[in-house]
N, C-alpha and C positions, 0 to 999 in steps of 0.2 A: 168483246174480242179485241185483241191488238190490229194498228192498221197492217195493213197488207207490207212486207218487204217485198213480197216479187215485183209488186205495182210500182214500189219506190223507186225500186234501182231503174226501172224502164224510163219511172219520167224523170228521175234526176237526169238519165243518158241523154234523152231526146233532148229532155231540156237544154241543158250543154252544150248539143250541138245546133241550136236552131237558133232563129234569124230572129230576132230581138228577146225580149222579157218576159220570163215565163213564171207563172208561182204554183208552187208545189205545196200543197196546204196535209195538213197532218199525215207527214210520210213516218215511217217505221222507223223510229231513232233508235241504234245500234251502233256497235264501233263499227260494224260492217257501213252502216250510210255516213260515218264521219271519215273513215279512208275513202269513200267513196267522193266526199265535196271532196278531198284534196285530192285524189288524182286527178277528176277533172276539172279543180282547179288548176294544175299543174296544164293542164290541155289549153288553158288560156277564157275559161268558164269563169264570171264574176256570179261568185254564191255567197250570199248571207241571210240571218233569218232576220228577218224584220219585225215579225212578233212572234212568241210561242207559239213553233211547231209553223211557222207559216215562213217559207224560202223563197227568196226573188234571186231567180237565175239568169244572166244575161249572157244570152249565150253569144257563142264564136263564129256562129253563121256558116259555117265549114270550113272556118281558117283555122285551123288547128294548130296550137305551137308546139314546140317539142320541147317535152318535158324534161324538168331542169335536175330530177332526182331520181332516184329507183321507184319505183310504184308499188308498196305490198296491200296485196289483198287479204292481210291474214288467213284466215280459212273460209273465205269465202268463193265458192265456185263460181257461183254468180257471177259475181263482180271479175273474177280472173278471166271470162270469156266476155263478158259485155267489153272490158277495158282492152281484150286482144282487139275483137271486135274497132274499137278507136284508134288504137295501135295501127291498126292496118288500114283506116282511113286516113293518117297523120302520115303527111311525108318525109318527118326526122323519125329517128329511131327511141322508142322506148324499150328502157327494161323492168319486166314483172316479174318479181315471186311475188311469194307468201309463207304458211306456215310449213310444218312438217306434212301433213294431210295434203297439201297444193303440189310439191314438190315430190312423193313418194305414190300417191294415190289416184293422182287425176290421168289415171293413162287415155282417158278417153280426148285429153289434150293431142296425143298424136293424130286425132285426126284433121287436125288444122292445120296440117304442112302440106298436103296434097293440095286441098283447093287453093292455098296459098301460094303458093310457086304457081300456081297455074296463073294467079290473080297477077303474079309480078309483083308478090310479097315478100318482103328479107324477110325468114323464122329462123331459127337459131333456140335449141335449148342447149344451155352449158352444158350438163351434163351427158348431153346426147344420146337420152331417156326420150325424147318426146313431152317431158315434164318442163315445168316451171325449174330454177330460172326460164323465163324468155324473153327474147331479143327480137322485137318486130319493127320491122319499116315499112309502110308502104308507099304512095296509096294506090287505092285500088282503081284504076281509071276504064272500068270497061273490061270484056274479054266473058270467057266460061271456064266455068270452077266444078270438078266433080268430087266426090266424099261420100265418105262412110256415114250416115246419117241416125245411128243405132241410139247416140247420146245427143241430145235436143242440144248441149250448152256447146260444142264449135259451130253446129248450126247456127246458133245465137250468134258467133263471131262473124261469120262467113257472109250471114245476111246482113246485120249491121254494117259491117263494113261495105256491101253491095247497094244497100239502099243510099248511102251517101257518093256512090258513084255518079259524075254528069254522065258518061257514056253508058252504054246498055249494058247490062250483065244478066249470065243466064246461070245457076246453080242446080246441078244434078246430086239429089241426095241417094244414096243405096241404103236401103232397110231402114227406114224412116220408121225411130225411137219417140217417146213422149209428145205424142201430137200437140197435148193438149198443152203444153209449156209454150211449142212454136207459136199455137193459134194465139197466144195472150201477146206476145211480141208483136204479132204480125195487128192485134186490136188494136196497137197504138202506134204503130204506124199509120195505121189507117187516119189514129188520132187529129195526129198531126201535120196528115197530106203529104206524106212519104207514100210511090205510087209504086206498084208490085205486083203479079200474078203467079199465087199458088196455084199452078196448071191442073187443072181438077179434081182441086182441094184433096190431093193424093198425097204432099208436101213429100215429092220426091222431083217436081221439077220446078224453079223458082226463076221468073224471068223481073227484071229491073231493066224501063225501059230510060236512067238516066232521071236523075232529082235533081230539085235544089235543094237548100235545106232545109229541111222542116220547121212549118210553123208556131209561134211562140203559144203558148197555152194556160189557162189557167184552171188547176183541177185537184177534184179532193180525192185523197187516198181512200181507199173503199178498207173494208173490215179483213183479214185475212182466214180466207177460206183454210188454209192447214193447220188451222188451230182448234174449230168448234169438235173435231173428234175426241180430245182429251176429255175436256169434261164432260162431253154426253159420253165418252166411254166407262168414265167413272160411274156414271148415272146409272146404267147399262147395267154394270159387274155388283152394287153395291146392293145390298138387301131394301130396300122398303124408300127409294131415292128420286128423286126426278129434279131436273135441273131443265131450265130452258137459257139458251142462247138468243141473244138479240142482233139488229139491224146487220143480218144478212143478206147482200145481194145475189139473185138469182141468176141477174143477168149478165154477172161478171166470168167471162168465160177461163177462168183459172179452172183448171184441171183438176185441182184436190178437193173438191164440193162434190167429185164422184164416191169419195168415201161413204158417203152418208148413204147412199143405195147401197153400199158393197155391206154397210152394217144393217143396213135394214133386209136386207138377201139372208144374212145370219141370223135374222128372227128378231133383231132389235124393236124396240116399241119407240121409234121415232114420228113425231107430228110435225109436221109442218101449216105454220100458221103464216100468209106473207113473208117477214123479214125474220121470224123467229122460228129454232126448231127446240122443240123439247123431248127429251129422252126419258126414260123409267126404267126402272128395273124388268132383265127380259133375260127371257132364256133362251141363249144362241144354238145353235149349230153351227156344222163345217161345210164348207163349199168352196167349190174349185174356184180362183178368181184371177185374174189378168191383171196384174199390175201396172203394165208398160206406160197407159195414161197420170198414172198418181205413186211415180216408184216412192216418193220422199213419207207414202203412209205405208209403208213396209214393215216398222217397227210399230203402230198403232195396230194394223190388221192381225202382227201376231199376238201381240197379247193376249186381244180378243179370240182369237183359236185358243189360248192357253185354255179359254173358264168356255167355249164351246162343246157339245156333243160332236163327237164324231171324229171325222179328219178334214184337214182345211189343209189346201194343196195353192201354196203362192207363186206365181209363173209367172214369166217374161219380164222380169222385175233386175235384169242383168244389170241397169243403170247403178244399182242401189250398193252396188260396189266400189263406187266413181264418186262416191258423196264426202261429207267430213271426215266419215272413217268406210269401212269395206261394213255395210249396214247387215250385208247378208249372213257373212262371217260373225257379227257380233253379237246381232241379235240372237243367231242360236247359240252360242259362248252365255253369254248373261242369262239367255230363260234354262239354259242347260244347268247353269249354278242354281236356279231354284229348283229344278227337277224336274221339269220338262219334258217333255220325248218329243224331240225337234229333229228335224232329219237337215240339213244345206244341202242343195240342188247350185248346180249354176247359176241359172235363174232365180233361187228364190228357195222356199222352205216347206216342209212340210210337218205339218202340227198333229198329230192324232193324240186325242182327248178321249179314252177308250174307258177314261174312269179309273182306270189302275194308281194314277197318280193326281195330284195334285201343286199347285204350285206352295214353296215356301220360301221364308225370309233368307237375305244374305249379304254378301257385300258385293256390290255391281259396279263394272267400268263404266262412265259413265262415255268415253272416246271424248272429251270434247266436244261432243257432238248434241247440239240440244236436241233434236227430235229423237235421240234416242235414253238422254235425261227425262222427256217427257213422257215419252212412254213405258219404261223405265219404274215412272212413280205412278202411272196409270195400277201397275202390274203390285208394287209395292202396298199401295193400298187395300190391297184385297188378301192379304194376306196375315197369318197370326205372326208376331215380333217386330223385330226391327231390321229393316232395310235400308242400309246406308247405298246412295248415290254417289261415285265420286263425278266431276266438272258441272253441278248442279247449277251455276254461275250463269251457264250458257245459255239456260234459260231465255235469258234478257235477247237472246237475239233475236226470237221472230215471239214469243209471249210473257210479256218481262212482268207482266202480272199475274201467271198461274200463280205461283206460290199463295200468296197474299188472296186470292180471290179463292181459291180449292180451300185453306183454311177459314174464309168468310161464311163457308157454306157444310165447313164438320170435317175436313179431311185433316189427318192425324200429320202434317208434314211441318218437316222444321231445316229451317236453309241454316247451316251449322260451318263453322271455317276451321276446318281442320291445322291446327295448332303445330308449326314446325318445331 
């Protein structure tokens, strides 16, 4: 499996900001983690790699300087909230966009104006959308912050910037979204002796009793848990298949290693062995599932409903509109093009598999969006003809080796550049 980005961008952040030299040993190389060294290089962060895939970070200790250019995050959400997040610990002013997705889609950005004024943070969106562009100052010195806490990523800003406070701060979240995103933030703070109280562990009241900065660290990127669903769903769907996945950790508390129960609930034929799980060919059903912890497997879960018995009913998964593209909106747009009976809910979608229909071949959006390129070709696979993907590119940003590894093992795919 590829390393982990969620892992990456946490300790590149910490990194950056903590109190001597830290290395970062096989993090997720994407153009997402090369804007990433330079904004916060821009923050006054000494990052270079020193040997293949291994970064010595010398971090700023909490001096943060003010960055000397615009910051884009292309389309990375991630990084748009982690860098507000710094933004609002920095007392010069940055400004962030990014792509069209950062700027038209992330309305879940307007919830970081509230606890921000409160914090005695400049926000400022030019368009005055709530979106990207944004204009932040802060820093945050102390005080209580309340918010809408539905979408984990201003969370991510709000606390970031809280843990780097010397005075106390206290954060009240309302409908506290993606738990399981926060808890992985909140792991490495722990990491690095950033001290905090999730008021019982409800992640609706966050007290910061006042840090220094964070400790310098030396650590390996672990495997990335949102990835083993593809190919054991290939394994899953395929006639007569079995594929096993290696050196997974268990104990890495990322949120989307909940997948693998939600596919084994559908009847999948998953084993886990230690570090490895292996999949086979199995015959699903449908069942009601909660998304709110793992919204980014939205497009992997439906698939899977497509080739299930029954009806498979996707809830509380509201996030999965706030992502690269509106994931809820597209995914039933694209499995509608191969014929589908997909229903869009607010939340989320509803698949029924009644037999009547079947999926087939066609030509798919692919939004720019890799998890939905990936799932995408999960879908395409199983089907008679040809499936063209378009932005199949993006790939590279969190499994830059599907392609190449699914053809290793008989899958029919071919990465093709559409000719202007």
């Amino acid at each position: 499996m590829p390393r982990s980005k969620t892992h990456s961008f946490r300790a590149l952040i910490l990194a950056s900001l903590a109190n001597g030299i830290s290395y970062v040993r096989n993090p997720k190389l994407s153009g997402d983690w090369h804007e990433a060294v330079k904004a916060m290089s821009m923050y006054g962060a000494k990052i270079e790699e020193i040997e293949k895939q291994v970064f010595r970070v010398e971090g700023v200790g909490g001096d943060l300087q003010t960055p000397a250019d615009v910051i884009n995050v292309n389309n990375s959400g991630t990084m748009l909230f982690f860098i507000s997040g710094v933004a609002a610990a920095c007392p010069g002013w940055s400004v962030i966009t990014g792509d069209e997705s950062i700027r038209t889609l992330r309305k879940v950005s307007k919830n970081l104006f509230e606890p921000f004024q409160e914090l005695d943070v400049e926000v400022i969106s030019t368009k005055n959308d709530g979106m990207a562009p944004l204009i932040i100052k802060g820093k945050v010195n102390g005080g209580v912050a309340h918010m809408d806490g539905v979408g984990c990523q201003p969370v991510f800003s709000v606390l970031i910037a809280s843990a780097f406070s010397k005075e106390p701060v206290e954060v009240f979240a309302r409908n506290p979204g993606e738990r399981a995103y926060i808890d992985l933030l909140l792991y490495w703070f722990r990491k690095v002796g950033l001290q905090y109280e999730n008021v019982d562990n409800k992640h609706e009241h966050y007290t910061f009793p006042g840090n220094k900065p964070p400790q310098a660290f030396d650590a390996e990127i672990p495997f990335e848990w949102s990835a083993p669903a593809y190919p054991l769903l290939a394994a899953i769907l395929t006639p007569n298949s079995e594929i096993t996945v290696r050196g997974m950790n268990w104990e890495d508390p990322y949120g989307d290693k909940q997948v693998i129960s939600v596919l084994q609930d559908m009847g999948a034929d998953i084993t886990i062995d230690g570090n490895s799980l292996t999949a086979r060919t199995s015959e699903l059903h449908g069942i009601e599932v909660d998304m709110n912890n793992l919204p980014d497997q939205v497009p992997t879960i439906a698939v899977a409903a497509c080739f299930a018995k029954g009806k498979t009913v996707i809830k509380n998964a509201i996030t999965a509109r706030w992502k690269e593209c509106d994931r809820i909106a597209a995914v039933c747009k694209e499995l509608s093009k191969m014929g589908a009976n997909v229903i869009e809910k607010e939340d989320g979608l509803i698949i029924d598999q009644d037999g009547t229909w079947k999926l087939k071949a066609a030509h798919l959006d692919g939004y720019y969006d890799h998890r939905m390129v990936l799932a995408l070709a999960i879908a395409g696979m199983q089907v008679e003809g040809e499936t063209l993907i378009s932005d199949a590119e993006m790939v590279e940003k969190s499994f830059e080796n599907f392609i190449p590894d699914m053809i290793k093992v008989g899958a029919n795919l071919e990465l093709v550049e559409k000719k202007s």
